[in-house]
N, C-alpha and C positions, 0 to 999 in steps of 0.2 A: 498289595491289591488282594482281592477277596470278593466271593459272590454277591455280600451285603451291598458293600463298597460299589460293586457292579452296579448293582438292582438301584444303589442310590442316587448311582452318576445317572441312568433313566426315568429317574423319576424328576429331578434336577431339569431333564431336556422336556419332560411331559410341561410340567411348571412353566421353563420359559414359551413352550408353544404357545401358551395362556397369557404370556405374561407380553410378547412380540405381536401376537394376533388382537389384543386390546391395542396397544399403541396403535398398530396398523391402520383399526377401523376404527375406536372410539373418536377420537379428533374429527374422521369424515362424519361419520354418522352424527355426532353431535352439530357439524356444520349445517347439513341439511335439515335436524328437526329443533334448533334454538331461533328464536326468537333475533337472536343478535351476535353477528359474529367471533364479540371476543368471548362470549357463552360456548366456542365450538368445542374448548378441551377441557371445561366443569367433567364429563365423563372419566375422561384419560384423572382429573384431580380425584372424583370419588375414589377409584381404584388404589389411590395410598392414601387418601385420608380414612378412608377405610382401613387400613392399612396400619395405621398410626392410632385411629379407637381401638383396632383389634390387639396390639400388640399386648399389654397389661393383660387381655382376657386370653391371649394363647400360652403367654408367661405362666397363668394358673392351672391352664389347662396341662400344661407339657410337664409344674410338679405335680400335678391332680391324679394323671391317668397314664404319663410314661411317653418317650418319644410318638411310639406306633399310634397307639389308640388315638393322639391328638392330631396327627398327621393325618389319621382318614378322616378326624372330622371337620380338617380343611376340607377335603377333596369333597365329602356330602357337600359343603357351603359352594362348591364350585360348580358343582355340578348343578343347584339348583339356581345360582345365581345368572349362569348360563341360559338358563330356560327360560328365565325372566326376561335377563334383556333381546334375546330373540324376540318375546312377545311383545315388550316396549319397542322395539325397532320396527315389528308390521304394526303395531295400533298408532306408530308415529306418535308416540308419549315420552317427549325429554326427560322429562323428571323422574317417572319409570325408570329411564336406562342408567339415569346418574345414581339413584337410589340402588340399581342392581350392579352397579361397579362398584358402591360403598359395602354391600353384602361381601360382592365377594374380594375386597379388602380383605376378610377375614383368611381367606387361604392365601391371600398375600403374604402375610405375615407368618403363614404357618411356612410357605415354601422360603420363603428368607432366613429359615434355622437348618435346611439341610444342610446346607455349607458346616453349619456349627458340628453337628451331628456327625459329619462327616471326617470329626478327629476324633469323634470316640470309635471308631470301628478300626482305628491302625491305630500299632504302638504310636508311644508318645513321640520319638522320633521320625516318625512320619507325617507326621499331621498336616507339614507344609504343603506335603503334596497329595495327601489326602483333601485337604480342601481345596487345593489347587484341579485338579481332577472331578472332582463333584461339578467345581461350579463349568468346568469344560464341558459335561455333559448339556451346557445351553447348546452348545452347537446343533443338536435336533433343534430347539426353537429354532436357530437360525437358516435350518434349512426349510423348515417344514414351517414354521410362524406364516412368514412374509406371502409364502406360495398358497399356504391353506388359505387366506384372507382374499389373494386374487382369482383361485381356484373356484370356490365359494358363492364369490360376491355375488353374482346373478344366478346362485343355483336356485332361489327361490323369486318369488314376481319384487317383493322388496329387496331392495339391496342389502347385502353380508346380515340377512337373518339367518340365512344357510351357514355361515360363517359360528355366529354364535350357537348354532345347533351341534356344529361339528367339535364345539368346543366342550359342551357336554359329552362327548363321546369321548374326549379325549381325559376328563375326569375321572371318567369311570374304570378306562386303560390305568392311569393314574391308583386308583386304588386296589386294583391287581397287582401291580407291580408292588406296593407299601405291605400286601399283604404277605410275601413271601421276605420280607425283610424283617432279620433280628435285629434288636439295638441293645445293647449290653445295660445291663440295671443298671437305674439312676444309686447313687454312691448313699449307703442308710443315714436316715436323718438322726443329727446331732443335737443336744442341746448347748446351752454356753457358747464360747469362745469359737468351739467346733462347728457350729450351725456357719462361721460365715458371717464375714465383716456388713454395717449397715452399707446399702446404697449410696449414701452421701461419699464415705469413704473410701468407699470404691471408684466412683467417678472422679475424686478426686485426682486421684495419680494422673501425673504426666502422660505415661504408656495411654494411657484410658483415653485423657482428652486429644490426645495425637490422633489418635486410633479411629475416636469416634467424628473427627472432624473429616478426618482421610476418607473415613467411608462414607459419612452425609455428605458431606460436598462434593466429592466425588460423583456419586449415584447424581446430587441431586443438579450438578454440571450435564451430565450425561441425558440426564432427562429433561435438562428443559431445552436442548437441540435435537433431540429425539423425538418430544411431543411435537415439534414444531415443525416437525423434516417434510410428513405429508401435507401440510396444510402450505407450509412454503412453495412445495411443490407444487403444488396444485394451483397456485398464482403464479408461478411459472409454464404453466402452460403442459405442465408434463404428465404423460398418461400415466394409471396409476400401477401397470407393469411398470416402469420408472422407479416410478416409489417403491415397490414392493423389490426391484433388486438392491436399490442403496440400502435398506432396513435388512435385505438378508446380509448383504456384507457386514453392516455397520454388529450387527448382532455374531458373525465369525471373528469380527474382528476382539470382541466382547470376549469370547468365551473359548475358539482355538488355542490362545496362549496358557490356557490351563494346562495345557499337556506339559508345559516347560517354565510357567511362573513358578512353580515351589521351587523345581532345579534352581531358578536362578537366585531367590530371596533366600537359600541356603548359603550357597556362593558368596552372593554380594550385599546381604544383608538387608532385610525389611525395606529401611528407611533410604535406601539407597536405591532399590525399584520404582515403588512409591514415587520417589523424584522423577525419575524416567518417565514413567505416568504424569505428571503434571507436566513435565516437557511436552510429550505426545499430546494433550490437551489444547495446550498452546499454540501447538503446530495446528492442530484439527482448527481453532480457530482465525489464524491468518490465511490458511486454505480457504477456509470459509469466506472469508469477507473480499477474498481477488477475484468472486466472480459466481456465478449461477448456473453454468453449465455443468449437464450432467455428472462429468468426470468431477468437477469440483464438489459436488455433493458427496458424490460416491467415497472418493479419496478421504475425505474432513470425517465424513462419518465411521466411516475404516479406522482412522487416527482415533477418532475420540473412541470408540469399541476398545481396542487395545489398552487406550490409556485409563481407563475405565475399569479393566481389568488388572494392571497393576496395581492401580491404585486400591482396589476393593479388594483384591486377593491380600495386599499386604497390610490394608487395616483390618482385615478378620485374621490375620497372624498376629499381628499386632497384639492384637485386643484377647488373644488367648494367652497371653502371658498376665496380662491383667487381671483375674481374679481366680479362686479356687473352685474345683469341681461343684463343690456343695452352694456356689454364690453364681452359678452359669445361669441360670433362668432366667433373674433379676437383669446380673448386667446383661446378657444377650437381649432382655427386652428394653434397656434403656439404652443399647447401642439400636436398636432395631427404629426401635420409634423415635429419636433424632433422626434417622435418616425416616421415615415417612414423610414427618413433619415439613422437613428440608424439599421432597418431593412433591408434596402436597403445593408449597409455596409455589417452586417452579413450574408445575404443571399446570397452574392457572397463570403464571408471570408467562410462559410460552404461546399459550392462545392469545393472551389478549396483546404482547406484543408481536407479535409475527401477525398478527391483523390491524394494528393499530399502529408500530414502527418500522415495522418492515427487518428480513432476515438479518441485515447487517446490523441494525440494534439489538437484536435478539444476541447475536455473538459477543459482541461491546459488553455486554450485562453482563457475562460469560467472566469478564478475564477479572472482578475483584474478589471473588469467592476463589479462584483459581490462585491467585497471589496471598492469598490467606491460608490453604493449603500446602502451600511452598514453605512459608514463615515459620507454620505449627513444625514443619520436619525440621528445618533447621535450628528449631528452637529445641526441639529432643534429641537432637544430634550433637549440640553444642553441651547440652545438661552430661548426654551419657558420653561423650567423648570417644565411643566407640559405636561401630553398626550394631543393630541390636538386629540379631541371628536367629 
């Protein structure tokens, strides 16, 4: 552990504020100013299809200009993206807000490499719990996400414009804190052999497609009962203090385990967490489907947070045995944008079923991408015949 390290794990928590407080209200807000209700979470999709255009241009930006430099220039994209959609939210202009969730996709994409970033600041045998710890610093989203959205919501005459104002402030805290962070130089560029195998070859490897399947499906599991949590609720009849405690736990439950997933993927090996994660998946969705009361939201969503985080902690361990220093841009950006893309899908597969099937379809949809998850492990576990550590 180290000041950087520190400064990273808070900047990790500013991100998910950003990244908990869209979930929060995107889906509501899009409810009230779409035309048609399975249009309610097109906002919550721009925010990673954004997410998934931006990745290729943060990839060139991050060899272009250095970790730091590319990081603040998420946080200007966040900052002014924020403003945006405040103004599409009072002038009640859908397409405005969808347009300024796809902006700021772009620092979506830039805040989904701190985790990366976050093994070059400790030796190399650290790393597990270097990025095991970064990504815990979601725990501020989780405390501060859910409450700033309820907090908010009427602090202005439209609903959660306050909200997206307050999110701007939080960019700007955002790039204070990136400014007091060193990142060790990127590794001198090579020619030949040394520059770093092509992308093809790189995604090839087993480790890679494991990895990249663990953390798209994963996330993209995660997100499409996440996009769906407030709007479900809210056909339930449940005030949106409700919602706004299931999403903080669901988000504790996401990001607390960072203090002790690298302990245990040392222990017990990647691939072997991971599985525990798709158990905890599993469980969040037979919770799920026994019933609509608060406690059962809460619980399922608690499960699926954890398992979420196994899972996603141990395919970005994964996926760093998979290629070399001088080849991390690349793949980090075609691990990154698989998992957009995968999000992208579910966050419109969430609105329009939780409007059109109702919650317990919405989980059912849940369990073949989850059983595909399970396969890939098994299938790299059977190849290496040992946990891969």
């Amino acid at each position: 552990m180290n000041r950087h390290l520190l400064l990273l794990t808070l900047a990790q928590g500013l991100f998910l504020i950003n990244n908990v407080t869209f979930i929060a209200i995107n889906g509501l807000v899009g409810l009230q100013l779409a035309r048609f209700g399975w249009m309610a979470t097109l906002p919550v999709m721009g925010y990673v299809v954004g997410g998934a255009l931006a990745a290729p241009l943060v990839a060139r930006s991050q060899a272009r200009y250095g970790r730091k430099a590319s990081f603040q220039i998420g946080l200007v994209v966040a900052l002014g993206s924020a403003l945006l959609a405040a103004w599409a939210a009072a002038a009640q202009q859908f397409w405005v807000l969808v347009l300024a969730t796809v902006i700021a996709g772009y620092y979506n994409a830039n805040g989904q490499l701190y985790r990366f970033a976050a093994a070059e600041l400790t030796p190399a045998d650290w790393r597990e719990k270097a990025v095991s710890l970064v990504l815990a610093g979601g725990l501020l989203g989780a405390v501060i996400g859910p409450n700033l959205a309820a907090w908010t919501r009427t602090l202005l005459p439209t609903p959660f414009v306050g909200a997206y104002l307050a999110l701007a402030g939080v960019a700007l805290l955002g790039m204070a804190v990136m400014a007091l962070i060193e990142f060790p130089p990127a590794p001198p560029k090579a020619t030949g052999a040394a520059a770093g195998r092509p992308l093809g070859e790189i995604m090839r490897q087993p480790v890679f497609i494991v990895a990249t399947v663990g953390a798209a499906l994963g996330y993209g599991v995660m997100n499409l009962l996440m996009a769906a949590t407030p709007l479900a609720m809210q056909v339930c009849g449940f005030d949106f203090k409700d919602t706004a405690l299931v999403l903080q736990w669901h988000v504790i439950g996401m990001f607390a385990p960072g203090f002790f997933t690298g302990h245990l993927i040392k222990r017990f090996g990647v691939l072997s967490i991971m599985g525990v994660g798709v158990a905890l998946n599993f469980l969040c969705v037979m919770i799920a489907l026994s019933g609509v009361d608060l406690h059962q939201f809460l619980i399922a969503l608690l499960l699926l947070g954890v398992g979420w985080n196994f899972l996603f902690t141990g395919a970005t361990t994964l996926a760093l045995s998979a290629y070399r220093p001088e080849e991390k841009d690349r793949a980090q950006a075609a691990i990154n944008f698989c998992v957009f893309a995968t999000m992208a899908v579910t966050s419109f597969a969430s609105g329009a079923l939780v409007t059109t099937q109702g919650w317990a379809w919405l989980n059912l949809g849940s369990l073949p991408a989850l059983l595909l998850v399970g396969g890939a492990l098994i299938w790299l576990g059977l190849r290496r015949r040992v946990p891969v550590a």
